[in-house]
C-alpha positions in Angstrom: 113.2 114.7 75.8 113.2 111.1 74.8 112.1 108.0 75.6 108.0 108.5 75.1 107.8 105.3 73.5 107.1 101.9 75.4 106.7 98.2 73.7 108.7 95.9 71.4 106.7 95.0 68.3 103.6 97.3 69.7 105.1 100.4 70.0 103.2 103.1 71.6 104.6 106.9 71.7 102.7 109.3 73.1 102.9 113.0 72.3 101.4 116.2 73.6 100.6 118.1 76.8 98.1 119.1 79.8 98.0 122.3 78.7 98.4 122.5 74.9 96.3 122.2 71.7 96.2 118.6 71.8 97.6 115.3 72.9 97.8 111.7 71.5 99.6 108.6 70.8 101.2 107.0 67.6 100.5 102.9 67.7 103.4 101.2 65.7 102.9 97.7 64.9 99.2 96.6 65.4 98.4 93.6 62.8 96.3 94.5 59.9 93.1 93.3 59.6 91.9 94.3 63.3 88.0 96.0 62.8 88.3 99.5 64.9 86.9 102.6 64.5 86.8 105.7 67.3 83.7 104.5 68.7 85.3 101.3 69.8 88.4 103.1 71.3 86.0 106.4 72.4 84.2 103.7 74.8 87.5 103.3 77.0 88.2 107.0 76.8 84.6 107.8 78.2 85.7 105.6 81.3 88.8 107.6 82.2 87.4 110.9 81.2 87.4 114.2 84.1 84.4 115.8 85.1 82.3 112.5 85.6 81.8 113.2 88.7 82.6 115.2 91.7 84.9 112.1 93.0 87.1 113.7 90.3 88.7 117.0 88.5 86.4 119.0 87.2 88.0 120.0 84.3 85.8 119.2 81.1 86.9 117.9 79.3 85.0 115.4 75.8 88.5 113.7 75.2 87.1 112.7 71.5 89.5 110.8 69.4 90.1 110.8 66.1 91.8 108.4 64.2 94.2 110.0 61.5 96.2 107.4 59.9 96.2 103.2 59.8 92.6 102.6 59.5 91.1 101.8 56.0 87.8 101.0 55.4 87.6 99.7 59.4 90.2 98.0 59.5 94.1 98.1 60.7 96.0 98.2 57.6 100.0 97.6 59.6 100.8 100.8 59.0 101.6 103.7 61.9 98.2 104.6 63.6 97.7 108.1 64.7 95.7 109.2 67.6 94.4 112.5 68.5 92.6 114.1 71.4 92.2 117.8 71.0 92.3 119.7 74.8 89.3 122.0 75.3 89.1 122.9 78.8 92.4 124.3 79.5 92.9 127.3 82.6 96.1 128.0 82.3 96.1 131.3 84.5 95.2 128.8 87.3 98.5 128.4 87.2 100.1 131.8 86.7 101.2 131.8 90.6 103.2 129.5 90.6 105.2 129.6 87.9 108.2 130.7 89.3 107.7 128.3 92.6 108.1 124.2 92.4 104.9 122.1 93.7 105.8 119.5 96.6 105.0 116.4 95.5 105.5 117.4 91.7 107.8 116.6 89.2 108.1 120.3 88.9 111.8 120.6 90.8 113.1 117.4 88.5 112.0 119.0 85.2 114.2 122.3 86.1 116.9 120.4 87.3 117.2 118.3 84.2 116.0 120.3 81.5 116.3 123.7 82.7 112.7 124.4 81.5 109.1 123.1 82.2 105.6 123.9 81.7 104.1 124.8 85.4 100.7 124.9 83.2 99.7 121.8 85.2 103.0 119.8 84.6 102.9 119.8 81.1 104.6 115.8 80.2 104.5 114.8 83.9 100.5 115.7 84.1 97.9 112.8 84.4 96.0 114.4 81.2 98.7 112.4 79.2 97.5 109.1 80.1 94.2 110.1 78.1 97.0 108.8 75.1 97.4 105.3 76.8 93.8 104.7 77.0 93.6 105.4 73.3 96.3 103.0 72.5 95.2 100.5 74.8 91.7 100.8 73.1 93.6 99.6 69.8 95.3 96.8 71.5 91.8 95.6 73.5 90.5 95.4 69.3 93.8 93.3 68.7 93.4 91.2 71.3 89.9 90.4 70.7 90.7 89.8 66.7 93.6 87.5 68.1 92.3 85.7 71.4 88.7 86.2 72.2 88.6 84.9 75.5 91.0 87.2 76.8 89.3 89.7 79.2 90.8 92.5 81.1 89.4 93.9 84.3 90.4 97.1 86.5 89.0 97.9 90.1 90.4 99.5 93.1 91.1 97.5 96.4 92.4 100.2 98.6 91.1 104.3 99.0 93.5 105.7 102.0 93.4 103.0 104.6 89.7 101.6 103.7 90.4 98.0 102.0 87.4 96.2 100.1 86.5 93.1 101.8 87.0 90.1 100.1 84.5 88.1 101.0 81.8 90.7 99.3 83.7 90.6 96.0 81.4 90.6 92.8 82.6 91.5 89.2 79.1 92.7 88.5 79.7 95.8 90.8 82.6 97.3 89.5 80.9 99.5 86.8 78.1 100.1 89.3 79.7 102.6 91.4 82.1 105.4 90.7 85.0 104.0 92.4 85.4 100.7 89.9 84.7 98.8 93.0 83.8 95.1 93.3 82.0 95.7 96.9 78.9 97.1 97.1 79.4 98.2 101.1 83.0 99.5 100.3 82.0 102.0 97.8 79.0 103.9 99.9 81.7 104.1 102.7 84.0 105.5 100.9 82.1 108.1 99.0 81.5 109.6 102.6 85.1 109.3 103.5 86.1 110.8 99.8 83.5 113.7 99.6 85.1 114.7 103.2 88.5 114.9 101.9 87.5 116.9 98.6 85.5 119.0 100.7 88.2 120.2 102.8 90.4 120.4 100.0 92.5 117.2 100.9 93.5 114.4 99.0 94.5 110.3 99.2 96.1 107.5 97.4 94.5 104.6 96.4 95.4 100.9 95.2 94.6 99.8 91.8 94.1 95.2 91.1 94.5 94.7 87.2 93.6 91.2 86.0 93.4 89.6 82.5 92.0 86.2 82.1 91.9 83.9 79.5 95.8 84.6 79.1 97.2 81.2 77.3 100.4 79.8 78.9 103.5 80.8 77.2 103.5 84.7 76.8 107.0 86.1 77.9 110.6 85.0 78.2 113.3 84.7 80.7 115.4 86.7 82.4 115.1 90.2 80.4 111.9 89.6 78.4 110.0 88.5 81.3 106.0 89.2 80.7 105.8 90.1 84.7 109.1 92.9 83.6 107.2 94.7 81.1 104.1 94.6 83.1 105.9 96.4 86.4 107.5 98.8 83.8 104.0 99.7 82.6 102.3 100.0 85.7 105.4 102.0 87.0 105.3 104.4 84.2 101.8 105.6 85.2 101.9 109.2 86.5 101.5 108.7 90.6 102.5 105.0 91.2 105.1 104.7 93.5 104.7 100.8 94.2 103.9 97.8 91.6 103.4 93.8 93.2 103.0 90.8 91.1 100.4 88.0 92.6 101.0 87.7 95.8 104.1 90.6 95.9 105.1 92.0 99.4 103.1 89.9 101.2 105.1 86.5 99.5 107.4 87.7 102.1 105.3 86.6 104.6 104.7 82.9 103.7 106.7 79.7 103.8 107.6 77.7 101.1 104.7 75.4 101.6 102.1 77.8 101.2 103.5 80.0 98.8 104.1 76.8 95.6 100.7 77.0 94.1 100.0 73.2 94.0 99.7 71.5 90.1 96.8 68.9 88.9 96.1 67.7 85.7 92.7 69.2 85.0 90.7 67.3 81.9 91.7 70.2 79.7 95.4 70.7 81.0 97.6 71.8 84.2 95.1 73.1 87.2 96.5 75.1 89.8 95.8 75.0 94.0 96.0 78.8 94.2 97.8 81.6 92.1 100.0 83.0 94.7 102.6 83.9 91.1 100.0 86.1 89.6 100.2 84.0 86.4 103.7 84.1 85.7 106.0 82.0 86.6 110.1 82.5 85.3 108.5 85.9 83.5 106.4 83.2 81.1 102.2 83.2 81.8 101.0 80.1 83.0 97.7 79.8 82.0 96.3 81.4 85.1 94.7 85.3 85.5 97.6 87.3 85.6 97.2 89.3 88.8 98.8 93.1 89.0 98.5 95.5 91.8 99.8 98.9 92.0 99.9 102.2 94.1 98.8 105.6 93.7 99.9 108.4 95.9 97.7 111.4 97.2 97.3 114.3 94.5 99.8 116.3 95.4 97.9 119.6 94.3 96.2 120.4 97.5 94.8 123.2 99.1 96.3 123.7 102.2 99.6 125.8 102.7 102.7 123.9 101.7 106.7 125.2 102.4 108.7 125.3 98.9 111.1 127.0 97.1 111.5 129.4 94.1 113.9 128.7 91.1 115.8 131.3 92.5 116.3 129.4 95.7 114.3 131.6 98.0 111.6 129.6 100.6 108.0 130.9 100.2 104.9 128.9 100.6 102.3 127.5 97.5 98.8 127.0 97.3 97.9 125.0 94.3 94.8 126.1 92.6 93.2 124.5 90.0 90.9 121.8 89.4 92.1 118.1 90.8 91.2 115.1 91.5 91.2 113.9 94.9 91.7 110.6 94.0 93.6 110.0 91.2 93.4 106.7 91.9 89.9 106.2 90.3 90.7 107.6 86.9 93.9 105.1 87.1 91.6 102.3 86.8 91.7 102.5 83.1 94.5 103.3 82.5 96.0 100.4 84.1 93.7 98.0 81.9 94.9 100.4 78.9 99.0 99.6 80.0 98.0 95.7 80.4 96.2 95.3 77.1 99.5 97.0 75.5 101.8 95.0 77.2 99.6 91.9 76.4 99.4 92.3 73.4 102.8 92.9 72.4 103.8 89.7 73.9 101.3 87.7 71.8 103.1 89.3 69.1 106.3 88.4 70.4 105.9 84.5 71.4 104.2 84.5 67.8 107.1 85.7 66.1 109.7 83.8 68.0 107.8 79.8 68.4 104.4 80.4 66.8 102.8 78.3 69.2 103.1 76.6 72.4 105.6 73.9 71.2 105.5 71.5 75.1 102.3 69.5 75.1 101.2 67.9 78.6 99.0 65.2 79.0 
């Protein structure tokens, strides 16, 4: 199997599997001279981590890094950097049953058909346990960033549990790491921890809707037509397990408007161009205007449920699955960070890039 690597000049390949000895990711390309150690990268991992609480799988799991290669006395030295998170918690017999049947919903069925093999102990590649790498990596490019652009800040939260949509209105950074949800409104998160304990209760699950912004971005990050900073991004999003729908700014819903109220409206501001509105998400002909890049994505239900479900067995017979196991019922929540992880990757590795190729911003305004 190939293609486990993602980025131009970061590179990030991940390795390893839900059910195996360990898991990880191998960061080619960050700049020397960035200060990191685990604790800085363990912070993000704690945020992700199952078994927080019981809005999530209860597998337990530490998910402890440890940094094995490209860090010298604190610091990035440009070579490779190897991260490892060792699995602890693994119940593989949970999933003795079904090894011969294919889960709906899973990846199961694709893996036979193109490999002719797969690990049913929880979906091996295709589990969610893998993104534990991309956190890690995007722990290392948060450092980067910081070392490069301070004022660059990165900020997950969910908008949307099933049909139940935040309001607006109520928004407030402050409350996204106040509730276990990564919600910014108070109100929304009590009622949906009633309408989330009644799904896990009954052994259903839902989908969710993930808003990832970075602000502080500087104008000039991408390129046109292939190397478009809104292209990488959708590609990132995309490639996280469960997202069956990524939007830029305004996305779908740009359909909806007219010309008119779609342009977001320029000013000169007294320290450059000001916009009306950010209807583009930040980007504008793939290149970052200056404004908080704006990504939104889906997550479908968990499709390991506990109600009866009609499949088939490799050998083509129907039969019926219950998945057992420990899930989350949500796996939006736990997607949170690792959507900020994929943005701070992607990011980064077009600072990189627009550094390489002009430097610096070479059209002044004003």
């Amino acid at each position: 199997m190939s293609l486990n690597t993602f980025g131009h000049l970061f590179r990030v390949t991940t390795w390893g599997e839900s059910h195996g000895p360990a898991l990880g990711a191998t960061v080619d390309g960050c700049p020397p001279g960035v200060p990191i150690d685990a604790g800085m990268i363990q912070h993000w991992l704690d945020r992700r981590k199952p078994g927080q609480n019981k809005y999530t799988t209860q597998r337990r799991e530490a998910d402890e890094v440890r940094i094995l290669s490209g860090v010298f006395d604190g610091q990035t030295t440009g070579t490779p950097v190897q991260l490892m998170i060792e699995n602890t918690d693994q119940r593989s017999k949970d999933y003795s049953d079904i090894m011969e049947k294919f889960r709906p919903g899973h990846a199961d069925i694709t893996y036979w058909q193109k490999y002719g093999i797969r690990d049913y102990r929880g979906g091996g590649r295709s589990s969610a346990r893998e993104t534990a790498a991309r956190v890690a990596a995007g722990g290392l490019a948060r450092e980067a960033i910081r070392a490069m652009l301070p004022g660059v800040q990165i900020t997950g939260y969910m908008t949307q549990m099933g049909p139940h949509q935040i309001d607006r209105d109520r928004f407030d950074w402050d409350e996204i790491e106040n509730n276990p949800f990564w919600v910014p409104d108070a109100k929304a998160a009590t009622d949906w921890a009633d309408y989330l304990d009644g799904l896990r209760k009954s052994g259903e699950s839902v989908g969710a809707i993930i808003e990832v912004v970075a602000r502080g971005v500087p104008a000039g990050l991408g390129a046109p037509i292939y190397g478009k900073l809104d292209t990488d991004l959708a590609a990132a999003m995309m490639s996280i397990n469960a997202v069956k729908g990524v939007e830029i700014g305004e996305g779908m819903s740009s359909a909806m408007l007219t010309g008119t109220l779609n342009a977001d409206e320029i000013f000169m501001g007294p320290d450059g161009p000001e916009y009306s509105s950010n209807h583009a998400g930040g980007i504008l002909g793939g290149i970052s205007t200056g404004q908080d890049i704006v990504v939104r994505f889906a997550v479908k239900p968990t499709s390991s449920i506990l109600s009866t479900r009609r499949t088939i067995t490799k050998s083509g017979e129907e039969t019926e699955i219950i998945t057992k196991g420990r899930h989350d019922p949500c796996v939006g929540i736990r997607a949170v960070p690792v959507g900020e992880a994929m943005m701070a990757c992607v990011i980064l590795d077009h600072m990189l890039l627009h550094r390489g190729q002009v430097g610096g911003n070479r059209g002044t305004i004003g």
